[in-house]
Structure formats: C-alpha cells, structure tokens
N, C-alpha and C positions, 0 to 999 in steps of 0.2 A: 402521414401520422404527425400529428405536432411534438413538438419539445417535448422532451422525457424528462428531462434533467438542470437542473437551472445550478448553477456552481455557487455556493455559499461563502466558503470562506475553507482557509490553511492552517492548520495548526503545526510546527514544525520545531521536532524534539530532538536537540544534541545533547548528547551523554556525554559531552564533551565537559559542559558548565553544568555537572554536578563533581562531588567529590569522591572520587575513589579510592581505596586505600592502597596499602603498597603491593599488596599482592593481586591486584584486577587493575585492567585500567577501562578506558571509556573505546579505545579501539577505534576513537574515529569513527563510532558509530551512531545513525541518527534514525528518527521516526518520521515519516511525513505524509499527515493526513490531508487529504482532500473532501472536502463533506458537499453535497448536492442535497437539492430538495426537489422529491419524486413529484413531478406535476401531473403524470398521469401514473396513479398509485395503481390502474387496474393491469398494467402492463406486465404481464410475462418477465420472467428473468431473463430469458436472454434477450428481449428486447432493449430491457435495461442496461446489461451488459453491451450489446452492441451501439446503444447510444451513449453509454464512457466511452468506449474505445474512438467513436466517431469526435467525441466535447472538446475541443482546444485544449483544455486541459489537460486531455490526458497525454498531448505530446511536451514529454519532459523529458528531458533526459537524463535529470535527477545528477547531473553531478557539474551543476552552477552556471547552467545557461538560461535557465527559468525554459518557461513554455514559449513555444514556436509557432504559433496557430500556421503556420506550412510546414509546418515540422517533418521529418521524416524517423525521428527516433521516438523511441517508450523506452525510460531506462535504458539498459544496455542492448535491448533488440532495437533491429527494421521497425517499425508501426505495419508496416503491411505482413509481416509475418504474427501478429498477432489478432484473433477473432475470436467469435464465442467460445469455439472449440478449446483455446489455447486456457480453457480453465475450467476446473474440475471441483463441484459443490464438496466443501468439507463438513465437520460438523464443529461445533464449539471448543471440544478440548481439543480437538486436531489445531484449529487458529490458535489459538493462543499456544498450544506447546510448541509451535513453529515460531511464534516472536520469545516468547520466553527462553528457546533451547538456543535460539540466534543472540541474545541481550544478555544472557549467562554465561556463554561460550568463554571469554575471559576467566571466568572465577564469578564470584560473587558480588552482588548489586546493591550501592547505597541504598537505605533504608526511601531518600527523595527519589530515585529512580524507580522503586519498586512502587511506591505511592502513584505518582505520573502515570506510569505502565497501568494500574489497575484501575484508575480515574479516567485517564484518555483514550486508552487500547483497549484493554480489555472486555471495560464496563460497554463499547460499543459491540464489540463481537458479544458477545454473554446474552445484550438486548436483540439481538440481530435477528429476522425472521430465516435469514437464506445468507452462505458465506459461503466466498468461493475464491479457491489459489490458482494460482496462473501456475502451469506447469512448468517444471523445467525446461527449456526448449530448447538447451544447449547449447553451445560454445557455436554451434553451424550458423545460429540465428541473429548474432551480435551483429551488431553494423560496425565499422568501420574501426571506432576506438571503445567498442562496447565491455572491453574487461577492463574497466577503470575502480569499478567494484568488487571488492574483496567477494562480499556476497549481496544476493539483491534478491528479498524475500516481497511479492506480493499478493496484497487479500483485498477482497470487496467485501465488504458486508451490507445488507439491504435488511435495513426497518420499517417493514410497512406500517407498524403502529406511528412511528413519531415521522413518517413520511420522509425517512433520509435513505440515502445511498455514500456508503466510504470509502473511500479509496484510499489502503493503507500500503505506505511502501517504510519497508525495513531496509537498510544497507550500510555498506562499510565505504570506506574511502581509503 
C-alpha cells in the first residue's frame, strides 16, 4: 500500500503563556496537535490509524525529546504496546468533554484560552468525520519513565472532506 499520511505541520498550545487569574492556574498544561494530509482518502480507519501509529511522528514521547524516528516510546507507553485496538471511536461531545473536563480541571479558563480551545481543538473534532481515544492502558504499559505526566489525554480525529487526520495530545507536566 502506499503512504496514507504525509505530516503537515505542529501546532503546539501552553496554558502556560495565557493569564489566569488567582483562583485557576495553567497547571503546566499544554495542547499539541499534529496535522497529516490523507493521501489515500479511500482508506479505511484503521488503516489510517495504523499508518500514524507506524509515521515517525508519532514516536514522541511528549515530554521534550521531540520525535525519535527509532523511537521506542508514544507519550508515556512502550510504542509496541500500542495498535488499532488500543483505540476506541468516540463521538463529538465525548472528544471535546474529555479536553474540556482535562483544561477545566483547575477552575476556570481565560476568556484567550477558551477562544484557542474552540478555534484550534475543538472546531477540528466538531468538522471530524470519525474520532477516536486511545484507551486507558494503564500504569502496566508505561515504559521506563512513562509517569512523568500528571495526565496524558489522546484523540485522532479524521476529515475526509478537507483530506486531514489529527493527532491531538492533551497533558500535564
């Protein structure tokens, strides 16, 4: 099969550098999108999901080694303990109450954070044809220094109209 998935570009959101007031803080919490352009848009979802999991990219281990093209981590799991299986189709308000109930968690959200969230995060899940959460996989699946994250929330989302695939990670530090 050829290339599914070609890597576009990062978009990557600290709550850090907005202002929060006294009673929430930012939590050392951040967003970070990965966006692909579907080159074979006829492909099945788990194809497509198995060609992220396979993309250089998606070995990151998301807490400031950047990506490892020999990588052996995904966030805080092994990369070999993650495959299609390891994620479960949600629907719309499931995605978003899972970054929202995670970005709220503190208290209450600047008015620039809520704007960001519903422009960058959201308005992608909302457009999405097919959206899908990596399950829990437990504490058994972490590699090595894998609880370095407070929490570590991730979603895919696939638009076949505008030909993209997301890869959205939530997390704390």
């Amino acid at each position: 099969m050829q290339q599914a998935l070609n890597f576009r570009d990062q978009l990557f959101i600290n709550l850090r550098h907005y202002p929060f007031n006294d009673h929430s803080t930012h939590g050392y919490r951040w967003i970070d999108l990965k966006r692909f352009e579907l080159l074979s848009p006829s492909c099945d979802d788990t194809l497509l999901l198995d060609a992220l999991i396979k993309h250089d990219q998606f070995r990151d281990d998301y807490a400031g080694g950047g990506v490892d093209p020999l990588g052996t981590r995904h966030g805080p799991y092994w990369l070999s303990n993650i495959t299609t299986d390891a994620y479960e189709p949600v629907d719309e308000m499931t995605a978003i109450d899972v970054l929202r109930s995670w970005a709220s968690q503190y208290g209450g959200l600047p008015r620039q954070v809520e704007e960001v969230l519903n422009h960058e995060v959201y308005a992608l899940i909302r457009a999405a044809t097919s959206r899908y959460r990596l399950k829990g996989l437990g504490r058994s699946e972490f590699h090595d220094w894998g609880g370095v994250h407070t929490e570590f929330h991730e979603l895919i989302v696939v638009d076949r109209a505008s030909r993209n695939l997301t890869l959205i990670i939530a997390a704390d530090d």
